[in-house]
N, C-alpha and C positions, 0 to 999 in steps of 0.2 A: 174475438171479443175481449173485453178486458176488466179489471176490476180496479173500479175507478175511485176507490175508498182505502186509506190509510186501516190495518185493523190489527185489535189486542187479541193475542192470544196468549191465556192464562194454563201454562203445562200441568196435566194433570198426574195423577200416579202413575199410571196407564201409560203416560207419554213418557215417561221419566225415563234414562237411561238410552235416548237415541241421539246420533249424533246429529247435530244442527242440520247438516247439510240431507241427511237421510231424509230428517221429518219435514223443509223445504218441498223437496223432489215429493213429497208422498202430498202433503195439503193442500202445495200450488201445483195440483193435475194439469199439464197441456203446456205449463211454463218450461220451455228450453233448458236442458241443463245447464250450459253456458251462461243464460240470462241471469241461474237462481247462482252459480257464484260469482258472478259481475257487482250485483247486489248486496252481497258479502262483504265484496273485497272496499266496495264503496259505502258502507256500512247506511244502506239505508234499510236493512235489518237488525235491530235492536235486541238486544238481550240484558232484562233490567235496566233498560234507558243506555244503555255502553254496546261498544262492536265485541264482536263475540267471529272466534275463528270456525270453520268449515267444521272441523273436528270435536268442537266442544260439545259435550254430554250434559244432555237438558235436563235440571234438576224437577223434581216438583215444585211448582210455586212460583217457577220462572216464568217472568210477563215478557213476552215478545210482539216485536211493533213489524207488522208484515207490508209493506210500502205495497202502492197501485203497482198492478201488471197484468200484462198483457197474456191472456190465455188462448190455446191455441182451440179452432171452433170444435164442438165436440161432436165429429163426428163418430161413426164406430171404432172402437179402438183397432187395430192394428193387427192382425190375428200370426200368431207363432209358426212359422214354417212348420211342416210335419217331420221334417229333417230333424231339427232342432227338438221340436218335443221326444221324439226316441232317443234321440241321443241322450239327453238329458234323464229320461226316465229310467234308461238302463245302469245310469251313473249313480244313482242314489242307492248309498252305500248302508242307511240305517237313517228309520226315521220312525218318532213317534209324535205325540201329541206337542212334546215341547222342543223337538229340534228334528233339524234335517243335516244330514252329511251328505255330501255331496263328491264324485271323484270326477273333477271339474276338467273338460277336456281343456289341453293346452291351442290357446289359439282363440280362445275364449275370454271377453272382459268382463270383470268382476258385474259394471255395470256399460249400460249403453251411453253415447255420446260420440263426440271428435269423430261421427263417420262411421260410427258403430248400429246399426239399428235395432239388434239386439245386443244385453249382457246377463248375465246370470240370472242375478236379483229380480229382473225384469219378467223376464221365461218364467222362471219357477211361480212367482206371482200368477200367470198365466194360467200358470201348467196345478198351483193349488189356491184358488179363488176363494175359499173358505177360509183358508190361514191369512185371516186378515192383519195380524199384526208380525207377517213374517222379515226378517232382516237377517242383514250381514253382521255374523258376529267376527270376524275379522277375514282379511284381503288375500287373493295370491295374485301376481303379475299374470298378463295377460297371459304370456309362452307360458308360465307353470303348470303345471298337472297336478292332482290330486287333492287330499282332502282339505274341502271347504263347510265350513260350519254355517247353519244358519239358525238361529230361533225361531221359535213359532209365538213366543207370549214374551208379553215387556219382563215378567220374571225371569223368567229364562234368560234372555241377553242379561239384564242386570250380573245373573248370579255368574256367566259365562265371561263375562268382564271381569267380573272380580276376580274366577280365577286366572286368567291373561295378565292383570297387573299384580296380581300377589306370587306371579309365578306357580300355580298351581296346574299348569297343564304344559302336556310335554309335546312338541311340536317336531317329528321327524323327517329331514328330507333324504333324499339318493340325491348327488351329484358328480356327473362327473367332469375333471377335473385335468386342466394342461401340466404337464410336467411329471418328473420323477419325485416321490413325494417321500421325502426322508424322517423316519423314524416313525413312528406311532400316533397315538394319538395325541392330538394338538389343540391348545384351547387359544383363541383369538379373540381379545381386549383390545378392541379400538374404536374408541367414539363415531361419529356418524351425524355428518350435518348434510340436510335435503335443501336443494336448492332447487326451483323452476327458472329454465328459462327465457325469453322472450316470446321463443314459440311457442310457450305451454313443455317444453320436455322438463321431465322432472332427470333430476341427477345429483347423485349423494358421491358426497367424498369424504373419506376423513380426514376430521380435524377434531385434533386433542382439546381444543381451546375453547371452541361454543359448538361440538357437537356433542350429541347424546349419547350417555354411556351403551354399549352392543356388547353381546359378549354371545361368542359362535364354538360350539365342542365340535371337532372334526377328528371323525375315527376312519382310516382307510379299510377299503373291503376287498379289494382287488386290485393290484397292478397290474398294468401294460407298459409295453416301451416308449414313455412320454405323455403317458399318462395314466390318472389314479381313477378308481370308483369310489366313492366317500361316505359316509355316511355323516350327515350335520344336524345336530341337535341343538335348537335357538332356546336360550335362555331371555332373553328381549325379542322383542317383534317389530325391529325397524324395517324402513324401505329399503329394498334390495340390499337386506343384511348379507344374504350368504354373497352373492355373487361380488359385492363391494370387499368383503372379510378376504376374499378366497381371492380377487386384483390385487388388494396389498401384499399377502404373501406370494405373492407370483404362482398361481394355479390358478386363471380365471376359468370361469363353467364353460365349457366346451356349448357352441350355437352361442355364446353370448354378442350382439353386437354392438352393446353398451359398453361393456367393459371389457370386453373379453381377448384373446390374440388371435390377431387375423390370419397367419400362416397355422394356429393349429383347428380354429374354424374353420380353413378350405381345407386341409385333410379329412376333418368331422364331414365334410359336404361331400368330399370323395368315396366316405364308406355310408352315405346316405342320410345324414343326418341333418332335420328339415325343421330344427326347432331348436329353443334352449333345452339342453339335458339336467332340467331341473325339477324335482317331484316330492311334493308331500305327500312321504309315503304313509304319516303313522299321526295322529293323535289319540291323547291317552288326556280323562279329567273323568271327577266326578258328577253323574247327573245334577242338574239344578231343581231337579222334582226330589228327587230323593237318598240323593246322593251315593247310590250304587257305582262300583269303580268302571269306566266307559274306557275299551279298547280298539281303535275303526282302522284298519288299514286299507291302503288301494296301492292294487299291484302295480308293478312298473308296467307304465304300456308295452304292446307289441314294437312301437315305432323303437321304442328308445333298449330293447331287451334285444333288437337286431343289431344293435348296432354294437353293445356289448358280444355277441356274437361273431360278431365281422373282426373286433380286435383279437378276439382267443385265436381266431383264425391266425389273425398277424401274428401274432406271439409264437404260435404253435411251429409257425414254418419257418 
């Protein structure tokens, strides 16, 4: 069926704080994800009479022009494997009235789309119907693992944004890592431009000139012969920060097949490893209800703690 009317929608407090593209997919129910950034990119979505990008954070007050489309017919929605609901229920790491942490299995996309029929965002929606203003308060790559934040109330995100761009929260991953990695701890300053292309793939390279500033602390935790265990603490929260950072200085993340080196990913494949070795192991911020200091870890999986395993072996002999 479709909606055959040009309409104003005037953001209210309550909406304030989500990004364009979030509050799209959530008003236009049954519109293809594809369609709602087709529509974007073609700017027959208005924000204050002007094109406004996927990403932009809708203030209050903001008058947006929602162009006709086509909605898909409403039958019953689409019910969540029973696979997926366990999995996911056992992943939830801490959760109260204003946020859910989540230890997001790898292999898993933030949201659904491109062939995807489920993502995260989606599930959990499912899996808690009553947290009706639930969202992503920021992203992990499909392969990453672990902890994923999400709000439950438009304050909540708000206050969880602010600390993401004030730098007020600490974001820790495990990675590991090709090569002999010389000396200590290392901190890595180098801009970071996101490019799509033709096919939809996204891919980031640095560039000093018109990319944005990144900055990655990398402390080793273990050596092996040709390669390190890491520990990476993001100071910025770009697209594929660590694994971009850790290509330039020639360590890319072991499973990676974006960036990564193909003679020490078929060795990773030889001691069994079936994924990017990339994990949010740790964040740390303060509540946005009350501001109590917030500490949520998620363990390195079994998959990826075998395969550290499998090198002590090599080492050892």
């Amino acid at each position: 069926m479709a909606e055959n009317r040009v309409r104003q929608w005037q953001v209210t407090d309550a909406e304030a704080g989500q990004r364009l593209d979030n509050f799209l997919l959530r008003v236009m129910k049954g519109v293809p994800r594809s369609h709602i950034y087709k529509i974007l990119r073609s700017g027959e979505v208005r924000v204050n009479k002007g094109r406004a990008r996927p990403h932009y954070h809708l203030a209050e007050g903001d008058v947006l022009r929602l162009p006709p489309v086509r909605v898909a017919a409403p039958n019953d929605p689409a019910v969540l494997p029973t696979y997926l609901q366990s999995q996911l229920e056992v992943a939830v790491l801490y959760e109260d009235t204003h946020l859910l942490v989540l230890d997001k299995p790898s292999g898993l996309a933030v949201h659904g789309g491109s062939g995807l029929s489920w993502g995260v965002i989606e599930a959990l929606r499912q899996l808690r119907p009553d947290a009706r203003e639930l969202e992503l308060v920021h992203r992990l790559d499909r392969d990453t693992s672990g902890c994923l934040i999400f709000s439950k109330k438009r304050s909540a995100l708000r206050a969880l944004h602010e600390a993401l761009r004030e730098g007020f929260m600490e974001k820790r991953y495990l990675a590991l890592a090709a090569g002999d990695w010389q000396g200590k701890a290392r901190s890595v300053r180098l801009a970071l431009r996101k490019n799509t292309l033709q096919s939809g793939e996204r891919m980031v390279r640095v560039d000093p000139v018109e990319g944005k500033a990144a900055h990655t602390r990398f402390l080793p935790l273990e050596h092996f012969p040709g390669a390190v265990l890491l520990q990476a603490d993001l100071d910025t929260g770009r697209t594929h920060q660590i694994r971009v950072h850790l290509q330039a200085i020639g360590h890319a993340v072991a499973g990676d097949e974006k960036y990564g080196d193909a003679v020490f990913n078929q060795r990773l494949r030889a001691l069994g490893l079936r994924r990017l070795f990339l994990h949010a192991a740790l964040v740390a911020f303060r509540h946005p209800q009350d501001g109590r200091p917030m500490r949520i870890e998620a363990p390195l999986p079994a998959d990826l703690q075998a395969i550290l395993t499998q090198l002590r072996k090599e080492s050892a002999g």
